[in-house]
C-alpha positions as CSV (number, residue, x, y, z in Angstrom):
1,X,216.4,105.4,82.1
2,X,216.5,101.4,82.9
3,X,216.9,99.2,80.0
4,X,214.4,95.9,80.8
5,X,214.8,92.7,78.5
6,X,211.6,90.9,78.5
7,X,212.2,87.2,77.6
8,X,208.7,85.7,76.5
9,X,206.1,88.1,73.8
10,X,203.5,86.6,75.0
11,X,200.0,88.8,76.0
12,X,201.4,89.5,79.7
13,X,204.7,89.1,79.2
14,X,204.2,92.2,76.8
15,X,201.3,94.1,78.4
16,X,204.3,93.8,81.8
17,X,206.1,96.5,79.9
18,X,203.7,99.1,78.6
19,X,203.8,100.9,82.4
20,X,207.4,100.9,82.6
21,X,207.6,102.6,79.2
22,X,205.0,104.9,80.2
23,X,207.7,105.5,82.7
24,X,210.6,106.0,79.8
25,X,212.2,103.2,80.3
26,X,213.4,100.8,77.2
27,X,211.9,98.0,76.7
28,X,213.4,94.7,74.8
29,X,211.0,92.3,74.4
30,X,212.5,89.0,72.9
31,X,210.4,86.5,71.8
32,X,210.7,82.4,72.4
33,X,211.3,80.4,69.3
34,X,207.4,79.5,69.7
35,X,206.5,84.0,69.3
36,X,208.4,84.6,65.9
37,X,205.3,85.1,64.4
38,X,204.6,87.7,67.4
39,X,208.0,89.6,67.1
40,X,208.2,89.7,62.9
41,X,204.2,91.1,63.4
42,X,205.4,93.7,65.8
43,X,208.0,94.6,63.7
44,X,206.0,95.1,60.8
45,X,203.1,96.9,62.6
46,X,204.2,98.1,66.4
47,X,200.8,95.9,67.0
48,X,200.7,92.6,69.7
49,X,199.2,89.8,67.1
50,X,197.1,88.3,70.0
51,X,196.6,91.2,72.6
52,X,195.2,92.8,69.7
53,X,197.0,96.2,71.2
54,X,199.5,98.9,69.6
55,X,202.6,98.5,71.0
56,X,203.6,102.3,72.1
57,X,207.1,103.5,71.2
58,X,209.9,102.6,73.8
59,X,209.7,99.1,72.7
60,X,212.5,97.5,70.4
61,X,211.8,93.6,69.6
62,X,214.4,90.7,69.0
63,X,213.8,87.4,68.0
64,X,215.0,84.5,70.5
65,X,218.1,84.0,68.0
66,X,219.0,87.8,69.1
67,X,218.6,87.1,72.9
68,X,222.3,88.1,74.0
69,X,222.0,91.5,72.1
70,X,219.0,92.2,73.7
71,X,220.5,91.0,77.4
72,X,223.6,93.0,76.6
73,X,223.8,96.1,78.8
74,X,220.3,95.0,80.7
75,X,219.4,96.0,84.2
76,X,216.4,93.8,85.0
77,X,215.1,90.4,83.1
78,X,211.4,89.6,82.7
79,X,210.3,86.3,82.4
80,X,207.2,86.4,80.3
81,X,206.7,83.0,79.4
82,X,203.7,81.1,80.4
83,X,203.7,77.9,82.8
84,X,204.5,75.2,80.3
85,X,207.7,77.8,79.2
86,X,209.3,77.7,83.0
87,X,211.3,74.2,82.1
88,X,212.7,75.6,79.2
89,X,213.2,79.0,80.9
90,X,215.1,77.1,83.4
91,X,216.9,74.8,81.2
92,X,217.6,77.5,78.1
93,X,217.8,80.9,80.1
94,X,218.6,80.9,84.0
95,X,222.3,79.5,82.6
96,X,223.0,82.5,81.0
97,X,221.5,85.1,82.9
98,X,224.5,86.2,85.4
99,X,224.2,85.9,89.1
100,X,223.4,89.6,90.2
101,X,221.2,90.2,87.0
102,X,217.8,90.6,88.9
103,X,214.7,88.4,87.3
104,X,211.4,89.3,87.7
105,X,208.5,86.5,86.7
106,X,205.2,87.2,85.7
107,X,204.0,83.3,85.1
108,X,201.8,82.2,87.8
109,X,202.1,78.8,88.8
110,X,203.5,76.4,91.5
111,X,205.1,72.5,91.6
112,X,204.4,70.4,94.3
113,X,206.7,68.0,96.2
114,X,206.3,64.6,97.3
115,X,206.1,65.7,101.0
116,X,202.8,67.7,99.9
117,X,204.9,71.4,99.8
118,X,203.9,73.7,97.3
119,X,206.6,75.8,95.8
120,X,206.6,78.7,93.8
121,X,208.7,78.7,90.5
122,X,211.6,80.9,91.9
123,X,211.9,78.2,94.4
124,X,211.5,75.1,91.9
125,X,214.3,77.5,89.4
126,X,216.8,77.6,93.0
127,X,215.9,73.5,93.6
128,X,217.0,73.3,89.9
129,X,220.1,75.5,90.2
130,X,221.9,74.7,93.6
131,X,224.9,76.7,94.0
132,X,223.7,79.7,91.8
133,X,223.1,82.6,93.6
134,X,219.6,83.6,91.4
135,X,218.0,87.4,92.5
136,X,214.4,85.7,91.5
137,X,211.4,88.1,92.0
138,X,207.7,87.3,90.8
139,X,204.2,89.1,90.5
140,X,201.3,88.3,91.7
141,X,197.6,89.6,92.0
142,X,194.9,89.8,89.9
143,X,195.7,91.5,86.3
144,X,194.7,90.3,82.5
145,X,197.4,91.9,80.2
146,X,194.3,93.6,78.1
147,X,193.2,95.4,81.0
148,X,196.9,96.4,81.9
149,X,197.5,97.4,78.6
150,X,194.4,99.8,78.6
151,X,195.3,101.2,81.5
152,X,192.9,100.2,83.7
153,X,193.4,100.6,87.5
154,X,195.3,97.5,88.9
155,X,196.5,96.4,92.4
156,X,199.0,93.7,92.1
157,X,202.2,92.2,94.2
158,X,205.6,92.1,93.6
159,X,207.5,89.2,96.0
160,X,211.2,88.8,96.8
161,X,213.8,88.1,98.9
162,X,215.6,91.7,98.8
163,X,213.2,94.6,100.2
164,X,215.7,97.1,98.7
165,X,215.6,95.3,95.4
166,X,211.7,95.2,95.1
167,X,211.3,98.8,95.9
168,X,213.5,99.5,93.2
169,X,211.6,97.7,90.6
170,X,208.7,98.3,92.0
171,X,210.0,101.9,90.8
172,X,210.1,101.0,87.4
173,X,206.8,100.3,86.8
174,X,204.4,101.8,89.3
175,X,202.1,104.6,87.6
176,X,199.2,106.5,88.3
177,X,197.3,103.2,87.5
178,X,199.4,100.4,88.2
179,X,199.9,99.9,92.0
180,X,202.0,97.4,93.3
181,X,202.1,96.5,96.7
182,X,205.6,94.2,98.3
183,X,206.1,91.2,99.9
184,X,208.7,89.1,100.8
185,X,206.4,86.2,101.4
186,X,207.3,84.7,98.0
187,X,205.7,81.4,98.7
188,X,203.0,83.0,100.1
189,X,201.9,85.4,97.4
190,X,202.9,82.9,94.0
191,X,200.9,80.1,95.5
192,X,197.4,81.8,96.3
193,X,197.3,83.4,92.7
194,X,198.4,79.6,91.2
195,X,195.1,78.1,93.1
196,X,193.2,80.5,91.5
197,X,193.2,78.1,88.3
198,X,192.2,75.0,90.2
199,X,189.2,76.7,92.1
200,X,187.9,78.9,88.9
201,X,187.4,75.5,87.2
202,X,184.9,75.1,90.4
203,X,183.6,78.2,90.3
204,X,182.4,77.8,86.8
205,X,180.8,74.6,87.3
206,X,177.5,76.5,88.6
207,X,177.4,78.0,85.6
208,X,177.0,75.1,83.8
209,X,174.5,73.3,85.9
210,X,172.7,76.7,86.0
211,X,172.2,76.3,81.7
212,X,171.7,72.9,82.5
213,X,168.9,73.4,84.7
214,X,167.3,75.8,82.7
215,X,168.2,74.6,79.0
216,X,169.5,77.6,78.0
217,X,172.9,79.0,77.2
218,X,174.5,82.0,79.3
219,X,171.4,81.5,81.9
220,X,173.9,82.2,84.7
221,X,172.7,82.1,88.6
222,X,175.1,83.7,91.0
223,X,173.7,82.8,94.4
224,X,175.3,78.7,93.3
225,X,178.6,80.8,92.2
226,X,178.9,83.0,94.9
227,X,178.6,79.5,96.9
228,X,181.7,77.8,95.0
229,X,183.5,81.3,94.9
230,X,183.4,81.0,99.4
231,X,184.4,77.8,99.5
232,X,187.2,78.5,97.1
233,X,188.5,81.3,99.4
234,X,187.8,79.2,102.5
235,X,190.1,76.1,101.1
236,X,192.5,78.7,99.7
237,X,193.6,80.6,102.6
238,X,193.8,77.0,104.9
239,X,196.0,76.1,101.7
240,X,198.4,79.2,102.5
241,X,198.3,78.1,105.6
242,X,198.9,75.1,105.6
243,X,201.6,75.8,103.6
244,X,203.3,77.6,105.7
245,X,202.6,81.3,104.6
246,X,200.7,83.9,105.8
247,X,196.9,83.5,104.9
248,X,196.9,87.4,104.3
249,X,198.0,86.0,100.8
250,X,194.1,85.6,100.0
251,X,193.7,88.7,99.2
252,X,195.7,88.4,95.8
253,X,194.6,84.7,95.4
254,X,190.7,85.6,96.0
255,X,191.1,88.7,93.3
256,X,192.8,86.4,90.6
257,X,189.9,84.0,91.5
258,X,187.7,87.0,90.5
259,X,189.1,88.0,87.5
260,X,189.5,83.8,86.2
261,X,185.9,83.3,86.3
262,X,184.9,86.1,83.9
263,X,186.2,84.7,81.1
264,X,188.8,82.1,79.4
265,X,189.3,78.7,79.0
266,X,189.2,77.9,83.1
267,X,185.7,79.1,82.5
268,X,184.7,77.0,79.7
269,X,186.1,74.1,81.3
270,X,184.3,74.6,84.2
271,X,180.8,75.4,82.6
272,X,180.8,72.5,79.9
273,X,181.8,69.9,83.0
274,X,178.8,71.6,84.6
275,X,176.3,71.2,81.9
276,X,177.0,67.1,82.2
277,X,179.6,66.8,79.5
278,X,182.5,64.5,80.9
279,X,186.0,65.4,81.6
280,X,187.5,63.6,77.9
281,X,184.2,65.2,76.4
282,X,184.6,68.6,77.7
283,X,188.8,68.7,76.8
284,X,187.6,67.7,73.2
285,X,185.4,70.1,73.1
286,X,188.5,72.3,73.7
287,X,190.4,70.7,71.2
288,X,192.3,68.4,73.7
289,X,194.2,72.0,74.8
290,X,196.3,71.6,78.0
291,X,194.8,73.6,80.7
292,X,196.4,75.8,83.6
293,X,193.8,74.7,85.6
294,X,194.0,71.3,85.3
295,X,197.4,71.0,86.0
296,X,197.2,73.3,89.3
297,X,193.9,71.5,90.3
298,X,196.1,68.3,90.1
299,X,199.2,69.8,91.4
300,X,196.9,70.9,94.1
301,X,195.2,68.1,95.2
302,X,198.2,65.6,94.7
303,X,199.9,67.8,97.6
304,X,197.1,67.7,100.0
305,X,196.6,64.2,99.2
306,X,199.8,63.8,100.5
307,X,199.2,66.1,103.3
308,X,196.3,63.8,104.4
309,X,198.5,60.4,104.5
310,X,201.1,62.5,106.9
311,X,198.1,63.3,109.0
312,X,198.4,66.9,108.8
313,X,195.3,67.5,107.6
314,X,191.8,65.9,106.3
315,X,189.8,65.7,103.1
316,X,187.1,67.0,105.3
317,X,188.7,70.4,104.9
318,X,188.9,70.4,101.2
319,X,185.6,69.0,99.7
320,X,185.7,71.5,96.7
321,X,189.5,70.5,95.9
322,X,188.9,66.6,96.4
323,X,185.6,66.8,94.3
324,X,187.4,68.8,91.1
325,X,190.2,66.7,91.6
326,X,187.6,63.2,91.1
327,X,186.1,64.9,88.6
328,X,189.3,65.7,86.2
329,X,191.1,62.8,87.2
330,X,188.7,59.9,88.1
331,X,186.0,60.4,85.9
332,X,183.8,61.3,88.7
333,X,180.4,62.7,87.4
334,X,179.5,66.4,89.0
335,X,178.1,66.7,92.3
336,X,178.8,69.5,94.1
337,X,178.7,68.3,97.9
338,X,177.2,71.4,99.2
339,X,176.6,69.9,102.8
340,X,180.4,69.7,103.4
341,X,180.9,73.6,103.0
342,X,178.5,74.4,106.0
343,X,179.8,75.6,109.3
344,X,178.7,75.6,112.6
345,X,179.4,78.5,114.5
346,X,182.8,79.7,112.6
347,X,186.1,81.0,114.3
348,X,185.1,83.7,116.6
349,X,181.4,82.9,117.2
350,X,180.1,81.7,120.4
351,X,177.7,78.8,120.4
């Protein structure tokens, strides 16, 4: 049996645990000071108080203030916060994790640099650590912590540095329904399921200008989606590329696409910018909430923006990206510039 502290009780950073207690392993989940509700519920209940899910036996929960109990005697961290908790998991926890405690990361997200690189957070938590030798792994692929924690059948990634290492944790929480591929394309893997937020927001505006068109609400069209959801994958994979990763990545950034357009905020975004509302309208709409998708799609954009002024690569090959990124940031009204998406004769095809 592996003892695993999971640092973060949020719905995935919880759900992240279920398979590798279904595997007998222990499980310390420790909550931020922002879950105390979360961990004094749990406590109380053995329930999650927003996955709305029993927690099954095998778990133990500490409040943040308990986090060197919980660490003591640990063989794996698990970063469960979300993207807006990786400066303070930085600032608050990387110093006292020690240097051959392995981490694994479930938040999805990237930072771009000036240059136009995107870098996944176990690169931006090295750039923030010089010196520290870090054993950072991360997940990636498409997986809602609901569905995990029901069981349902999920393919996702684990990335790293250290084959040997991934295999091994790879070992504690594999099951019978939970199948994780490896990679030591870290980059790679982390950025194609970050897009995923930027590109669901565009997705979702056909669902929008579909009620729009039709004046009624939930009248969805999915010819228009299946449109945006091509593109998406087409500006994703040069992204990869571009990036200087393996465009094989789109297969876990194309399934997160998938699974962010069914449902959540990314969605609603997308769909009330689609029926006409504008971008201030739509966030208040939201109650003023700060999106993942926004700040990928501007993360995003930003980078190839600066890509473009070094003359690596031109707005021509992103007219999905540089229309979300006028919309959310420029005040742009939607129009979707469908004529830029069209090929003529595609790689491979003789003219």
């Amino acid at each position: 049996m592996s003892v695993i502290t999971i640092v973060g009780a949020g719905m995935m950073g919880t759900a992240i645990g279920f398979p590798a207690v279904e595997n007998g392993h222990e499980i310390r989940l420790v909550g931020t000071p922002l879950d105390d509700q979360i961990i004094d519920h749990a406590r109380a209940t053995h329930e999650h108080l927003t996955l709305k899910r029993r927690i099954p036996q095998g778990f133990r929960f500490y409040q943040f203030s308990e986090c060197d109990e919980a660490m003591a005697g640990a063989d794996l961290i698990v970063s469960g916060v979300s993207s807006f908790g990786v400066d303070w998991f930085s600032e608050i926890m990387i110093p006292r994790i020690p240097e051959d405690m392995p981490v694994l990361g479930v938040t999805k997200g990237m930072v771009d640099l000036e240059n136009g690189e995107m870098i996944s957070y176990p690169e931006y938590y090295m750039l923030k650590h010089p010196g520290r030798k870090l054993r950072l792994c991360a997940v990636g692929g498409p997986c809602t912590s609901y569905e995990l924690a029901d069981r349902d059948p999920t393919e996702v990634c684990f990335c790293g540095e250290e084959p040997d290492l991934l295999r091994w944790i790879k070992g504690l929480f594999e099951t019978d329904v939970y199948h994780i591929s490896l990679s030591t394309d870290v980059r790679g893997v982390e950025c194609a399921v970050a897009m995923k937020n930027a590109y669901a927001l565009g997705v979702s505006l056909a669902i929008g200008l579909s009620e729009k068109r039709e004046g009624v609400i939930g009248r969805e069209h999915y010819n228009s989606q299946a449109a945006l959801f091509g593109q998406s994958v087409r500006e994703m994979r040069r992204l990869i590329a571009l990036n200087g990763s393996s465009d094989e990545n789109i297969v876990y950034g194309a399934g997160d696409l998938y699974v962010t357009v069914f449902g959540g905020r990314t969605r609603k975004i997308g769909t009330l910018l689609g029926r006409g509302l504008s971008f201030e309208a739509a966030m208040n709409e939201l109650s003023g909430v700060t999106l993942e998708s926004i700040v990928i799609a501007t993360r995003t954009a930003r980078a190839v923006r600066a890509l473009i002024g070094r003359g690596v690569c031109s707005a021509a090959e992103f007219p999905l990206l540089m229309h979300i990124d006028d919309i959310i940031n420029h005040s742009a009204p939607v129009n979707i510039p469908w004529r830029m998406f069209e090929t003529e004769f595609g790689a491979g095809a003789k003219a």
